[in-house]
N, C-alpha and C positions, 0 to 999 in steps of 0.2 A: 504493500500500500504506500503511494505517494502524501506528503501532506505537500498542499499548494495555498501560500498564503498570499495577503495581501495588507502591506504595509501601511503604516498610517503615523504621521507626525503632526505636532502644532507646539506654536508657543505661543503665548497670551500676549506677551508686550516686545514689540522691538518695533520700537517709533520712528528708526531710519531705516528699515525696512532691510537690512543688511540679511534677512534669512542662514545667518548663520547656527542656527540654533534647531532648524528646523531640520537644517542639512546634517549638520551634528547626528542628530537621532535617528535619520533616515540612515547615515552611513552602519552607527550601531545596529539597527535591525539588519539589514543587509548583512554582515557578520555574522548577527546571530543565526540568521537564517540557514548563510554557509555549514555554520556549523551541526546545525540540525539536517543538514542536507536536504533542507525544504525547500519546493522551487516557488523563487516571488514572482506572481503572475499579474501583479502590477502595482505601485506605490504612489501614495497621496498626502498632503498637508491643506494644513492651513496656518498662513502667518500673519501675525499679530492680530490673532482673536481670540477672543474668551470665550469660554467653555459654560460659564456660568450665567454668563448675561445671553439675551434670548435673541444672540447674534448669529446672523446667516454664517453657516461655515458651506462653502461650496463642497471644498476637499473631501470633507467626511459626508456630505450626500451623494458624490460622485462614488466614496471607498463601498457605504452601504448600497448603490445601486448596483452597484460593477459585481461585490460578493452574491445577493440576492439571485442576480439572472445570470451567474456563472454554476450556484452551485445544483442545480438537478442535472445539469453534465458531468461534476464533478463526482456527484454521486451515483449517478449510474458506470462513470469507469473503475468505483470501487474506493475514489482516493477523497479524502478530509480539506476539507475549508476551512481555512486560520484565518480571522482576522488579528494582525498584529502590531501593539505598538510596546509604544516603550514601559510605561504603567499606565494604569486606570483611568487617574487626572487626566490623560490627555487624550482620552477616548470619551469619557464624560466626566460632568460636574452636578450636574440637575440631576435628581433623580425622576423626574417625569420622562425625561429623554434617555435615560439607560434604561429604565424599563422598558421603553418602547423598541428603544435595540435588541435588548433581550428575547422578545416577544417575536421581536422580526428573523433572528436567525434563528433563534426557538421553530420555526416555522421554516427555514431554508434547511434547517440539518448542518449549521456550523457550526463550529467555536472559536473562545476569544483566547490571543495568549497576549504574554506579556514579556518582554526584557528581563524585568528583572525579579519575575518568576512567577509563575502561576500558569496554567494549562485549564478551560472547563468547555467543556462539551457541554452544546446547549441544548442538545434534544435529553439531556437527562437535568430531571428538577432540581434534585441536592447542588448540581454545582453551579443553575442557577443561583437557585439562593445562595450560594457561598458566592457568586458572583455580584449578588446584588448589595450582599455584608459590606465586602474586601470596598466597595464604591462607597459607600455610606462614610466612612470614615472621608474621602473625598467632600464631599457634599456639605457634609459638619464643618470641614477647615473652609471650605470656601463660604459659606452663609453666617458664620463667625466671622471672618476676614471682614464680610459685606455690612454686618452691624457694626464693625467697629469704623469702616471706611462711612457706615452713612452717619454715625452718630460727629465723627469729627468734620463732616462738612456741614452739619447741620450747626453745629460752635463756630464753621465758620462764617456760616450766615447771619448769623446770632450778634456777632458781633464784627459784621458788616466788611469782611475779607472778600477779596478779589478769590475767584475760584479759575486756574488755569491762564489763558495766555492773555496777555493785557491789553484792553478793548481798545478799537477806532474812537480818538478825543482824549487816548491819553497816554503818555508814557512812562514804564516803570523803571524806578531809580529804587537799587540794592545797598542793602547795608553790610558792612564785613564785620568779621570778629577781628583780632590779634592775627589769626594763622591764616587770614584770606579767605574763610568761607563765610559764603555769605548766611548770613542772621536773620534779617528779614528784607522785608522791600515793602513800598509804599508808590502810589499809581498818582504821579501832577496831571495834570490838564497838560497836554500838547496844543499851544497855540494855534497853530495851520489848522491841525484835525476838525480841533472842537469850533473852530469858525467855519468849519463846513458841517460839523453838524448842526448848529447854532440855524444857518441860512438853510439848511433844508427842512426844517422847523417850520422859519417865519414864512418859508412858501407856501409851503403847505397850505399854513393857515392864514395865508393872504387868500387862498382859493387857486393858486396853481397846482396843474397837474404831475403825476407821475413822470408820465412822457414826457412832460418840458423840462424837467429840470432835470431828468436824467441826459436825455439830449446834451443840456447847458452844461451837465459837467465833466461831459466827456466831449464835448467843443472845448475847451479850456483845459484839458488833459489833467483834471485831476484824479489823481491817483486814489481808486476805492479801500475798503479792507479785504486787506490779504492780497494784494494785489505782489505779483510774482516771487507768493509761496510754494512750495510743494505740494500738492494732493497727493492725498492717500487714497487708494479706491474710490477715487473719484474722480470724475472727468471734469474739463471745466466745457465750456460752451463752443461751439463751433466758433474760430475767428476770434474766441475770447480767450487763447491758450494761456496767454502770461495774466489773465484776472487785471489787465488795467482798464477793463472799461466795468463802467457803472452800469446795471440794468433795473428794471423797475422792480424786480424784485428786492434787488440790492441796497436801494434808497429807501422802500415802505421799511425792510428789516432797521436800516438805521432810526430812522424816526421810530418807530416803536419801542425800542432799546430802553430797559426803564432803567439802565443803568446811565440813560441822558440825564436824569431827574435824581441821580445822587439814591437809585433805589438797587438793590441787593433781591436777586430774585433763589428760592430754595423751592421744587416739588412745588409750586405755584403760587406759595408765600410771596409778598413782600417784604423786605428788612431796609435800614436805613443803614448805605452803605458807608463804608470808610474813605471813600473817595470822593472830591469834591464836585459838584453838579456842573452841567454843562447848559441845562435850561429848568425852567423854571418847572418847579411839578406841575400848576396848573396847563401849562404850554404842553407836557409830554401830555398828560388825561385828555386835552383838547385832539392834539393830534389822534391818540389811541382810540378816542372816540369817532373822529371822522375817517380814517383807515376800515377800520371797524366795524365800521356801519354795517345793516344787514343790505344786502342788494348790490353792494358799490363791486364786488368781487364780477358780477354776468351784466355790468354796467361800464358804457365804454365816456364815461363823463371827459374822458380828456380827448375824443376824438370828434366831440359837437360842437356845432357850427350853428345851429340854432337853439335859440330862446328856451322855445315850449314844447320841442320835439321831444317823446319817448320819457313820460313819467310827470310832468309839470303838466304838459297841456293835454287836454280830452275833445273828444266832439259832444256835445250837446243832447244828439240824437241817440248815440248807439253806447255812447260812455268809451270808444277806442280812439287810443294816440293818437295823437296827429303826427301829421307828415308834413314837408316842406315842399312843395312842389312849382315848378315853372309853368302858367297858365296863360293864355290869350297869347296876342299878336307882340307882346311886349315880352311876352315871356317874365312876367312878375313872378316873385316866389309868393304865394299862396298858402296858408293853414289849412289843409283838407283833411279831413276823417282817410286815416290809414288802412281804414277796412273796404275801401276803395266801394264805395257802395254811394259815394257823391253824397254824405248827408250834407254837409255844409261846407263853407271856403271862406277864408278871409286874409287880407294882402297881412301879411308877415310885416313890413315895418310898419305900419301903421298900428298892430296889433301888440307891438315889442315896444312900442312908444308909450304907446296907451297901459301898458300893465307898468312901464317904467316908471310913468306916473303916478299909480295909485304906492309903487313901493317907496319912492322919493318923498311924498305923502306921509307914508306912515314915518319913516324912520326921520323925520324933521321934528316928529314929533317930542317934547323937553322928555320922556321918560323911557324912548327908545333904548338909551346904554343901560339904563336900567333893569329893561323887560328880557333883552338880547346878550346882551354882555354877560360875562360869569357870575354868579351868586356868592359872591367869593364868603358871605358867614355862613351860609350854607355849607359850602364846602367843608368849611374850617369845622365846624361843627359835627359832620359828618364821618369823618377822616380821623378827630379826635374820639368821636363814638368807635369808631373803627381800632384805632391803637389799643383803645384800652380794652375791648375786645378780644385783641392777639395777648395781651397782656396776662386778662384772664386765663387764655388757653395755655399759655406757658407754668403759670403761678398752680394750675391743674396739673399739668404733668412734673412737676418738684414734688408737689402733696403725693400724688404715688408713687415717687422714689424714697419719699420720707415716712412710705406707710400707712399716709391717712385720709387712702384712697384706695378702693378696692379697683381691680381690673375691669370686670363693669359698669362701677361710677365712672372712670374715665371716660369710658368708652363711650359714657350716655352724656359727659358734661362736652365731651370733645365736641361730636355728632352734633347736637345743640349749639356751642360756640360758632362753629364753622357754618351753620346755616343763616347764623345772625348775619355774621359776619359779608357770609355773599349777599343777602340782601341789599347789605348798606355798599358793598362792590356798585351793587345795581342800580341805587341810587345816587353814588357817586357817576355814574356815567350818564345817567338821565341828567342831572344837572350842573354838567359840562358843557360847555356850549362844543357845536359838531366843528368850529372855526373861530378861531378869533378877531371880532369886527373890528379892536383896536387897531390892528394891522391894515385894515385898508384905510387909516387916516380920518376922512371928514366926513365918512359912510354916515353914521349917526350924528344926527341934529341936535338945534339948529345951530346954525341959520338953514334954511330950504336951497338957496342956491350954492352954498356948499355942498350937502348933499346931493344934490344934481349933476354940481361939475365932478363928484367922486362918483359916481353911477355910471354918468358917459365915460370914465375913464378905464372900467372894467371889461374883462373880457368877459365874450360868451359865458363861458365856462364860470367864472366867478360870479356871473350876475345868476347864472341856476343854482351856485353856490348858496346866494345869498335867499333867493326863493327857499331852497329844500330849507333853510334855518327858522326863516317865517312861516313854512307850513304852509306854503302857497299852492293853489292849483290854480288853472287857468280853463274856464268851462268856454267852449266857443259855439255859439247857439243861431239855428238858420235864420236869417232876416224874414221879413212877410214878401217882401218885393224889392227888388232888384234898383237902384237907385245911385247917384252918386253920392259920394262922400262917405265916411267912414261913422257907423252911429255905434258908443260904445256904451249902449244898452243893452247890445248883443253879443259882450264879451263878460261873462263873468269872472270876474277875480275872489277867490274864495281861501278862507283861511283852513288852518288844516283840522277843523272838526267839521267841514261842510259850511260855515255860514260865511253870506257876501262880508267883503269888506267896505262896505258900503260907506263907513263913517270914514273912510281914508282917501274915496273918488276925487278929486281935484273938484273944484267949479268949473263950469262948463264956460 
């Protein structure tokens, strides 16, 4: 009888990718094999992955695929199927995934060996289980390893440490001992960085888009994050190989970043970091709020060119979008019902004039920054309900390290804390304004002719900005007869619970 094995290597960490460690162990099985005089009918790894986290290993789905539909040939010429590595660890870590192995050659007629000793044949149960023991102890060392690695990140949440390699806006400066090694380190603000993140903030929430300002900063060649690092199993973008161009995913990530706002993020928590802020907190919630929005994701806001098209404006008749279309001998662009069923039409700048007006209208009005602008005691109120909240949930878990707390009270005060807690998430982002109107200047009144000249000075894009904030819809309703002039009795402007805006119409 022949045995025909098939080899299997890994190692959990090597960050420059040198594979040295993997080749190490392949050459020892090979030897060992020699020695056993068992023929290797094909060899696999996987390098720098863990075994324990619920990480793709190619290597070892290729080793068990290749064993699985080799061995009813193998057994019908008489001769044993090894899979082989070097120990246990590096075959599994989980025990839901060694059992599953188990189970799988349990069912092909193999067995597992090992370097540095052990032999079990899997179609017999005892050296299953004696296969499932010898892992057990694996499994223990790693998920002991994994309490102690989570409980020292969560300390250093706690008190507001950088975790891993030092963010876009800022750079880290180390401290030495006596003998040169360093002690610790501390993360400044980088000048350059953080005035690019600072400016894709205040665009943001002036009402430009994605696309333009990624554009804009890769016109001006600034250099993104991570921009002509290494990748690790991972590719970077066609024509994007050395990572110096910006894309719109790459700019929303920035702006989101709660470590812009001086915040330390843990498992979904927020902490107050050690680092010092790049923009203001209310500014990152602003932005996170308007990135975030539901819809903005199957919405192409940065690629419209009219007013009331696709979500602001309706047809009267049928309640569907409106379209922009070119009509008559002039070929005017036209508001028509986009269900093309001709309920109604009306010339687009006349119609874009006229809602211009009733918005210029409102926001003259003395209590506009008031109603529009951020709530900022709310907030402040809010935010401190919130602290002391996480407060509590920490001050509960000391109580059950100190005793005087049973495991289900925790579990019942945790569960409860945390439900408060996202509530008050939820009303922190309801009253967040979706933008910040301070940034477009003289937007908010009065005087009325400031406001006006800050309105014509906006783009498309920012004046539906400034609608979706107000809660605007635009209802465009069929005239009785055909006539000149434009009669804007037949345009509804409607706030965002259904009622006209009637009290904000300009005089006629």
């Amino acid at each position: 009888m022949q045995i025909e094995c098939w080899l299997y290597a890994r190692i959990s960490d090597d960050p420059r990718e040198q594979r040295r460690g993997v080749h190490r162990q392949l050459q020892d099985l090979r030897v060992h094999a020699q020695a056993k005089n068992w023929l290797v009918k094909g060899e696999f790894h996987d390098n720098d992955i863990s075994a324990h986290k619920e990480e793709e290993r190619p290597g070892y789905d290729k080793l068990m695929h290749a064993v699985i539909t080799a061995m009813p040939e193998v057994g019908e010429t008489g001769n044993q199927g090894v899979v082989l590595a070097l120990h246990p660890s590096r075959l599994w870590r989980r025990r839901v995934e060694r059992a599953q192995a188990i189970e799988d050659l349990r069912h092909a007629k193999a067995c597992v060996a090992f370097e540095t000793g052990g032999f079990f044949d899997m179609s017999k149960a005892t050296e299953r289980s004696q296969l499932a023991q010898v892992g057990e102890s694996d499994t223990l060392e790693s998920e002991v390893k994994g309490e102690r690695v989570a409980r020292e990140a969560l300390a250093r949440a706690e008190e507001g440490r950088a975790n891993g390699a030092v963010q876009y806006g800022w750079r880290r400066v180390y401290e030495y001992d006596r003998a040169g090694r360093v002690e610790s380190f501390r993360d400044e603000i980088d000048p350059e960085q953080a005035e690019i993140v600072k400016e894709v903030t205040n665009r943001l929430l002036a009402g430009e888009t994605l696309f333009r300002i990624t554009d804009d900063l890769n016109i001006r060649r600034v250099l993104p994050p991570g921009a002509n690092l290494v990748m690790k199993r991972k590719k970077r973008a066609q024509g994007n190989e050395d990572g110096a161009l910006w894309n719109k995913t790459s700019v929303k990530k920035l702006a989101l970043r709660p470590a812009n706002a001086g915040l330390r993020v843990h498992h979904g928590e927020l902490y107050p970091a050690a680092w010092e802020p790049i923009v203001d907190r209310e500014k990152w919630e602003q932005v996170k709020s308007l990135l975030t929005a539901p819809g903005r994701s199957v919405r192409r806001d940065g690629q419209r060119k009219h007013l009331l098209t696709w979500g602001i404006g309706e047809c009267g008749v049928c309640t569907s979008v409106l379209a922009a279309k070119p009509r008559g001998r002039a070929k005017k662009l036209l508001y028509v019902c986009d269900s093309k069923q001709g309920c109604t039409g009306r010339n687009e700048e006349l119609v874009d004039t006229w809602v211009g007006a009733v918005v210029v209208a409102r926001l003259s009005r003395p209590d506009a920054a008031a109603v529009f602008g951020p709530d900022e005691e709310r907030l402040t109120r809010l935010r401190v309900a919130q602290d002391g909240l996480k407060t509590r949930l920490e001050e509960a878990a000391d109580d059950y390290a100190d005793g005087m707390l049973t495991r289900d009270q925790l579990r019942a005060v945790t569960k409860k804390l945390k439900e408060q807690i996202a509530r008050l998430e939820e009303e922190i982002e309801g009253a967040t304004p979706k933008w910040d109107l301070e940034l477009m200047g003289d937007l908010l009144g009065p005087p009325q002719e400031a406001v006006e000249a800050a309105w014509e000075a906006l783009t498309v894009v920012q004046k539906r900005a400034v609608l979706e904030v107000l809660g605007i819809k635009v209802r465009i309703l069929p005239t009785p007869k055909r006539g000149p002039g434009f009669d804007p009795d037949y345009v509804e402007v409607l706030a965002g619970d259904g009622t006209p805006f009637a009290e904000y119409v300009p005089a006629a």
